[in-house]
N, C-alpha and C positions, 0 to 999 in steps of 0.2 A: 617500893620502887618509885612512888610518888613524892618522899620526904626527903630528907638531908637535905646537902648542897647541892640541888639541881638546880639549873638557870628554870624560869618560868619556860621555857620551851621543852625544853628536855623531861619536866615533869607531863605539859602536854599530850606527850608523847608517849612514856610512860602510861598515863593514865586510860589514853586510844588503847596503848595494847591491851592492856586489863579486861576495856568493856570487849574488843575484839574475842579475847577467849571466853569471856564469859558470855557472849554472842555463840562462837562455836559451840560451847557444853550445853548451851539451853536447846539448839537444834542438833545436838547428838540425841541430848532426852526426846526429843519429838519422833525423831525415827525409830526409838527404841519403843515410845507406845504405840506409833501407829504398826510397828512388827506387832505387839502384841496383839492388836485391835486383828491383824489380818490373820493369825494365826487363831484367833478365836471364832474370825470364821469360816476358816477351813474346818474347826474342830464341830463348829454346827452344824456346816453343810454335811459335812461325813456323819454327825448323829443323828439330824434327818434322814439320810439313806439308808442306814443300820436300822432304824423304825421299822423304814418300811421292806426292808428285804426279811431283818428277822421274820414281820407278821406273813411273808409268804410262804417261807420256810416253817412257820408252825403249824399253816395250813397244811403243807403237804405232809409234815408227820402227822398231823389229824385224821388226814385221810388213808395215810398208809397204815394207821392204828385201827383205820372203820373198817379196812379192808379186810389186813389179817392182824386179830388178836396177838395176844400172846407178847412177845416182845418187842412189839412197835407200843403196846398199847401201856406198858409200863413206859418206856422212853417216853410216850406223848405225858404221861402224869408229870415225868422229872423236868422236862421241858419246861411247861404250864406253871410248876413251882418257883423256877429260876424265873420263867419272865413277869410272873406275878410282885417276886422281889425287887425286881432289876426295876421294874417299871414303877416302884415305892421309891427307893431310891431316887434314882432318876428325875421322878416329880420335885423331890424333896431338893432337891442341889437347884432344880429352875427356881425355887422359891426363892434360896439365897444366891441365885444371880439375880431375880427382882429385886432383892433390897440393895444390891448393890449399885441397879440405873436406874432407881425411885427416884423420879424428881430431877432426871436426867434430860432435857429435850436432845432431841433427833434433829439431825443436817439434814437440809434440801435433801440429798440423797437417801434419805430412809436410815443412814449409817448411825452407830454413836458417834460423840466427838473424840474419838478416842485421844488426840494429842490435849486435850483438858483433863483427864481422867489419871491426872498424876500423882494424885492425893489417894490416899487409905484410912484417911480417919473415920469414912462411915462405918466401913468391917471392923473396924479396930475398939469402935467405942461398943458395935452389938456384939465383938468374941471376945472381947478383954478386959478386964478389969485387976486394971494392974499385972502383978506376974499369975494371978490365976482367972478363968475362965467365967466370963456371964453364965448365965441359963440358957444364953441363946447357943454359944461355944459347946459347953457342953450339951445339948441337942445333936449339934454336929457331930460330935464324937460318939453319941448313943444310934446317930443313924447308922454310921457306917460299921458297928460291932454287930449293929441288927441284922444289917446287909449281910455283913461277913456268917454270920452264925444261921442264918436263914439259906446261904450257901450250903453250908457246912450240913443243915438237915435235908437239902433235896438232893445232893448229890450221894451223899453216903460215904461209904467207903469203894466204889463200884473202878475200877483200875481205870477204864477210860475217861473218867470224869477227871480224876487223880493232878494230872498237868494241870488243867485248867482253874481247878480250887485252888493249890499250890502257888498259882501267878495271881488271880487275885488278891489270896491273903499276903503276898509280897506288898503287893502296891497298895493296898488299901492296911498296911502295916503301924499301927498309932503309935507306938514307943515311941520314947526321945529321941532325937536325932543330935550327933556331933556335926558346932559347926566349924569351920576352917581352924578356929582356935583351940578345940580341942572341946570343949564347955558341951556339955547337955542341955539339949533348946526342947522344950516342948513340940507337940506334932503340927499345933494349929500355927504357933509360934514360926517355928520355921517355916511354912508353908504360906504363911497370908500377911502376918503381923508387920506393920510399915511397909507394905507394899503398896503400887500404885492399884487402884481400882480396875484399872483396862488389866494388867498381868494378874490379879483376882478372879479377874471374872473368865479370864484364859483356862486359869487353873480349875476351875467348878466345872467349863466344860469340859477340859482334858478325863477328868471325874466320871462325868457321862458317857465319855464315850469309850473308858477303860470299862464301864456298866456293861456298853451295849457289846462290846465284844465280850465280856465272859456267856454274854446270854446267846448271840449269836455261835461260840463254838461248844456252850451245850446243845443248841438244838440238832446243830452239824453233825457232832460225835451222835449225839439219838437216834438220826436219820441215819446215819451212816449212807455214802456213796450210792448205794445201790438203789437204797429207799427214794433219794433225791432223784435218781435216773427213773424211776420206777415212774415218779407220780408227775415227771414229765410229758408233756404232749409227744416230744422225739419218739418214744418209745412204745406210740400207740401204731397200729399199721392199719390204714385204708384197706380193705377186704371186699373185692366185687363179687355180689350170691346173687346170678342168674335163678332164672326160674327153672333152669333144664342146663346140661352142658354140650348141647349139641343141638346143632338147629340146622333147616335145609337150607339154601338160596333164597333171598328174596323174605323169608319167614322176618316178623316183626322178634326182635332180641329185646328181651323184657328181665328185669333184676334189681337189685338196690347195691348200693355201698355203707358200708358198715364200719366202724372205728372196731378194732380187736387189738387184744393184750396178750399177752403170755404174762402168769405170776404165777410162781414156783410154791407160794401161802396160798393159792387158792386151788385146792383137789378136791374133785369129787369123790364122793364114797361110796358110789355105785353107779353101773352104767349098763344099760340097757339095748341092746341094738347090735348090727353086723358086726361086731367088732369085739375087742375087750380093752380095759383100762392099763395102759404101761407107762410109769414115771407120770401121775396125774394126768394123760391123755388118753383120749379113744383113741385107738385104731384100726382103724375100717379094716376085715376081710370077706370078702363074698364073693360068689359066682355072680358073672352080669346074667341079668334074665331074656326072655324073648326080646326079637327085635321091638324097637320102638322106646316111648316114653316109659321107664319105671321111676315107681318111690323107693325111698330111702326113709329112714325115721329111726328114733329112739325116744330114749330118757337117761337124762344125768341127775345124780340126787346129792344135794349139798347139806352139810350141816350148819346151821347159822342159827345161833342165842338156842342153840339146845335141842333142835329141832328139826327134823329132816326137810327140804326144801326140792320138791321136783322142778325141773326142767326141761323139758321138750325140745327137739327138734324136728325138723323134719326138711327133704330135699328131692331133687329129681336126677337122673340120668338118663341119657338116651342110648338104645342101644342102636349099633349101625352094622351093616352086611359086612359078610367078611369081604376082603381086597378081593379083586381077582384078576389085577393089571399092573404090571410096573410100570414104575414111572425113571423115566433114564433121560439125562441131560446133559450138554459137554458144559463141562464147568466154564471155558470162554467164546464161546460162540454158539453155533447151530450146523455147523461144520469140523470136519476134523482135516488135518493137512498128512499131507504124503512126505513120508520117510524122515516125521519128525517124532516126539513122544506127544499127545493130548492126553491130558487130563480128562477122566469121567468119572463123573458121580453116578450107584447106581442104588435106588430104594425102592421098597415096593409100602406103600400105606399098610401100615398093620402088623407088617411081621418084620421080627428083630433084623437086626444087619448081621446078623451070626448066621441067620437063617437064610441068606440071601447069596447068589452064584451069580455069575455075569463071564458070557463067552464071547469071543470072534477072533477072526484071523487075525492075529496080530498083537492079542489083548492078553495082558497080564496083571495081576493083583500088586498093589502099589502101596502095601504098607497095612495103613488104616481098615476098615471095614469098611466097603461098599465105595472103595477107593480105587480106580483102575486107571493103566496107560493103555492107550493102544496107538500102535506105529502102520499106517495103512503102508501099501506095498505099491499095488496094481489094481488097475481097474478104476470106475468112478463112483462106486458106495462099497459101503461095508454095513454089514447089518448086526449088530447087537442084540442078545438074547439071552434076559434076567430069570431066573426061575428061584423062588421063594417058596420053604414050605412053611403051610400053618400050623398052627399047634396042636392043631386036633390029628397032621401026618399027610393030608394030603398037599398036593404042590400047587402052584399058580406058574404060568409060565407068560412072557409076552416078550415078542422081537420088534424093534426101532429099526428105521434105515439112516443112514447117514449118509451125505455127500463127502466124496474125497477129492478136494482141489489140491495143487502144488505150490508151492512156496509162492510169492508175492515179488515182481524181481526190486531190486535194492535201488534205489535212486536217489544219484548224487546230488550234494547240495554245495554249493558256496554262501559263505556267509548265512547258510541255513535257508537258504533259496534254489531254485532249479535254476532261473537268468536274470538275474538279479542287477542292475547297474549303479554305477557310480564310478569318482575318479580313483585312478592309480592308488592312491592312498588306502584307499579302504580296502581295494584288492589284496594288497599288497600283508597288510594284519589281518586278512580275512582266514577261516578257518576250512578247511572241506572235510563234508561229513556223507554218512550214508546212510538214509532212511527204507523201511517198509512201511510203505502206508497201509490202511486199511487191517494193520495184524496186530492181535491184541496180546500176544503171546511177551512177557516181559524178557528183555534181551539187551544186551549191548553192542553197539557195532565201535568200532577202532580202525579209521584209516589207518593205514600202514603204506600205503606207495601210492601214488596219482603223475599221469603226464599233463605237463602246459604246455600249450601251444598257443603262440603268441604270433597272430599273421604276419607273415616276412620274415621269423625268426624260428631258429631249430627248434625241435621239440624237448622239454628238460622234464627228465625222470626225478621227480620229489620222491625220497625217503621220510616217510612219515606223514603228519596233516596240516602241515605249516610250512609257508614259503622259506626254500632254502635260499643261498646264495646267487646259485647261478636262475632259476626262477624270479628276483627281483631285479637279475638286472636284463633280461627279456621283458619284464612289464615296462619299465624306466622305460623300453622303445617301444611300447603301443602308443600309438595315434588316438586320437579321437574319434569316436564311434568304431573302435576296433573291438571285435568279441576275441575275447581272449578263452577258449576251451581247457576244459577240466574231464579227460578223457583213461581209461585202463584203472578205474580205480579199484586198486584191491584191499578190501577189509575184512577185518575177524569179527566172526558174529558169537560172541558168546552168549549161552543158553539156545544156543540152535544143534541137534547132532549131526546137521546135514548142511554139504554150504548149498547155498542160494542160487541162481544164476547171475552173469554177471552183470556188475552195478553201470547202470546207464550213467550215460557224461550227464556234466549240464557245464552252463556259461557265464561269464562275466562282459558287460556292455562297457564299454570305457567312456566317460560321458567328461 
């Protein structure tokens, strides 16, 4: 592009473009090491964290091994095996990424230089020697058969291990490799030989951390799911042991908290006390003794390293008089209302709800156990009378009185107010409702009709709870400080069986 007949300018020109692309291809190579540089340390960062999650994960099969023998306690050996490889390994590949940034200085930032790191000639001259291998080359190639075969004796033949050995020996695979051309390249060959340093040193840790996961999903499959749940803190439960489970008023309440497990490996082989052993547990049966403080106690007897292992317990209970009083409450007040349904609860301490009856005028069983309506009629109390028998046949009996008041009357609101003021306008989208104050009973009220009366003007019967037609145009002629009345309102009270008296007016000030 520079030669022939070109004027001096046109070669110029020429020659700019030249250094131009070869300007562009040397900062494509720049971004292509600094990828490398940044992918190798992601691959570090991740085999620092694989380090240290494996070594937690070995502890807790260690400990699920201490706990219960037997088949954790082989898994904890195959474990131990792989990470004693993995971690030969592993050592071994950091050594040749030290030969590779020997003599390499570090950026201000602590980083390599990775876009300098574009040369291969250091790995090239310690693994090659010509088309065949140094002694350092082959090293390499005896670590990872070692690797491979030191696999191959701690897993065995065992099926869940099976995937795992399977993708190792893929990846850590040394035969020839074809490359684009069809030709058989050697393993190290294809893999390092004329490459830059920084995509080297990528590859050694990509190496490492295909290490740390085969160690990491032996330990996993070892542990298996349950094992990892098991020797979890999630899985321990807080446990509050008083000294007694029954105390009077006022008495000082004295106990500890205790961390408890359940493990399905760990059964006693004999059990001592009220109780007998069912699925690895005691289960308490006993008669309770005289009133007052009694004990409780046994012995559990464990087998561990061959040998019988006792342990003790011991506890308290209290015994208490039997009931001799109901206890009866209106589930929303302390009142019951006339010629509606109330709800009552009705239990006696001690004795079942099966065993339990509850009468009065008006009162009927509501479903549930110890579940009642009752609808007063007349009069101003009704009195309620629970009778409960105990277990031993005789009964308890005890009568409540209750007040009977009448419905609460209903009062109107505008705008959710009794007289509430403001201009035309807000009357006018204003809504009218109907409340009971003071009743706790859940219900819905629903204007349905109201009259306005607007001073000076006829009175307009509203259909519904929002201003009709002829209704805004009587507000349109209220004056100034004119009280416009919200009077006859009638509304539906659902969840009432009985209507109410009727709903008091209220007003709007016209300001």
């Amino acid at each position: 592009m520079a030669g022939g007949n070109l004027s001096p300018r046109q070669k110029m020109i020429n020659l700019m473009y030249l250094v131009f692309v070869a300007m562009l291809a040397m900062n494509m190579s720049k971004e292509v090491l600094s990828a490398f540089g940044l992918m190798n340390e992601r691959f570090e960062g991740a085999n620092t964290s694989a380090t240290e999650t494996n070594g937690q994960m070995l502890q807790a099969l260690d400990q699920k091994a201490a706990e219960a023998k037997g088949e954790f306690g082989v898994a904890a050996q195959t474990a131990h095996k792989v990470s004693t490889a993995t971690k030969k390994f592993y050592d071994f590949i950091g050594t040749l990424k030290g030969d590779i940034t020997k003599d390499i200085a570090l950026e201000e930032n602590g980083k390599l230089p990775y876009e300098a790191m574009d040369k291969g000639d250091k790995l090239d001259e310690l693994w090659f020697n010509g088309d065949n291998y140094t002694p350092k080359g082959k090293s390499v190639l005896d670590a990872i058969e070692t690797f491979k075969s030191e696999l191959k004796a701690a897993l065995g033949n065992e099926k869940k291990y099976e995937s795992i050995l399977n993708e190792v020996l893929a990846k850590f695979d040394t035969k020839e490799i074809k490359d684009k051309s069809g030709t058989n390249v050697k393993f190290l060959d294809y893999h390092f030989k004329g490459f830059p340093a920084i995509a080297s040193l990528a590859k050694l840790s990509a190496w490492q951390n295909d290490a740390k996961k085969v160690e990491s999903d032996v330990i996993a499959a070892a542990l298996g799911k349950a094992a990892v749940q098991a020797a979890s803190m999630k899985n321990y439960q807080a446990i509050v042991v008083l000294e007694k489970n029954a105390y009077f008023q006022g008495e000082q309440v004295k106990g500890k908290v205790v961390l408890g497990r359940y493990d399905e490996n760990t059964k006693p082989t004999s059990f001592k006390g009220p109780g007998k052993l069912e699925n690895g547990q005691a289960v308490i049966s006993m008669t309770a003794g005289g009133i007052g403080e009694q004990k409780i106690g046994g012995e559990f007897t464990f087998l561990e390293d061959g040998k019988n292992i006792p342990l003790k317990f011991e506890g308290t209970y209290v015994v208490v008089p039997r009931p001799n009083q109901a206890i009866i409450s209106a589930d929303k007040m302390n009142v019951v209302y006339r010629g509606i349904e109330n709800p009552i609860s009705v239990s006696i301490p001690g004795v079942s709800s099966n065993d339990v009856n509850a009468s009065a005028p008006g009162m009927r069983a509501a479903g549930a156990k110890g579940k009642y309506v009752i609808v007063p009629t007349t009069g101003n109390e009704v009195k309620i009378t629970a009778t409960g028998k105990l277990p031993d046949g005789k009964t308890v009996s005890s009568t409540v009185p209750f007040r009977i008041k009448a419905l609460p009357s209903p009062q109107g609101r505008i705008r959710g107010e009794a007289s509430p003021k403001g201009p035309k306008s807000s009357l006018e989208v204003s809504t009218v409702t109907a409340v009971m104050e003071d009743f706790d009973f859940p219900i819905t009220v629903t204007v349905k009709q109201f009259n306005l009366k607007v001073p000076g003007q006829p009175t307009v019967v509203v259909q519904g709870n929002k201003m009709n037609g002829a209704a805004l145009a009587a507000i349109k002629k209220a004056g100034r400080g004119d009280v416009v009345t919200i009077s006859e309102i009638k509304a539906e009270f659902n969840g009432l069986s009985v209507r109410p008296k009727a709903t008091t007016p209220c007003s709007f000030e016209i300001q």
